[in-house]
C-alpha positions, 0 to 999 in steps of 0.5 A: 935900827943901828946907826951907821958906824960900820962900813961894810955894803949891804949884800942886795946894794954893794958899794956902788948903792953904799956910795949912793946912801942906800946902806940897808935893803931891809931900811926900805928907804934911803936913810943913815940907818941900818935894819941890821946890825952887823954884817953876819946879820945882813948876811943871813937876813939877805939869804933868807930873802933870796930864798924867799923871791926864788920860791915866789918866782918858782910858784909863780913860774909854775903856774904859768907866769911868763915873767917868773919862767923868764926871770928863771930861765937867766936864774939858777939859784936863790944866790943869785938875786939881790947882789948876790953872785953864783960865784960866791958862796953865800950861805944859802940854807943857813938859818935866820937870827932868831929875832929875824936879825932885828936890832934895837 
C-alpha cells in the first residue's frame, strides 16, 4: 500500500468519493491508503476490473438472470461501469502490471 501523497481520484470514486476519504476502490475500505501506487496503476488495474464485472454480467446475463440483462440493457461497454464514461477512452484491453499493480 502507498500512503497517500499524490492527489489524484480513483477512477471507480472521483473527486466527490476523494473529498469523502474513499481514495482507493481496491483499499476496500475508507482509509489513508492507497492499493495503487500511481495513477497509471490505478488506471490499468480499474480497466481490468470493468472487464472483469462486464464479463460476469455478460455470463449471468446469458444464462437468464434478469438483473444482469437489465443492467446490460443501460450498459454497452466494460468502460462504462465503475466511474468510468463511454465518453473517455479509457484504455479497455490494456494489460495489467505484472504484479496486478500491487505496491509495497
Amino acid at each position: 500500500m502507498t500512503e497517500i501523497a499524490a492527489a489524484w481520484p480513483c477512477e471507480a470514486y472521483g473527486p466527490e468519493g476523494m473529498a469523502a476519504g474513499f481514495w482507493c476502490f481496491f483499499s476496500g475500505e475508507v482509509t489513508s491508503w492507497r492499493d495503487c501506487g500511481t495513477e497509471a496503476v490505478c488506471h490499468a488495474r480499474m480497466t481490468g476490473e470493468r472487464v472483469r464485472v462486464f464479463d460476469r454480467l455478460r455470463e449471468l446475463a446469458a444464462a437468464g438472470d434478469d438483473i444482469a440483462i437489465a443492467v446490460l440493457a443501460k450498459i454497452n461497454s466494460p468502460a462504462e461501469l465503475l466511474g468510468g464514461s463511454p465518453d473517455v477512452p479509457n484504455g479497455i484491453g490494456a494489460t495489467m502490471p505484472a504484479d496486478n499493480g500491487r505496491c509495497s
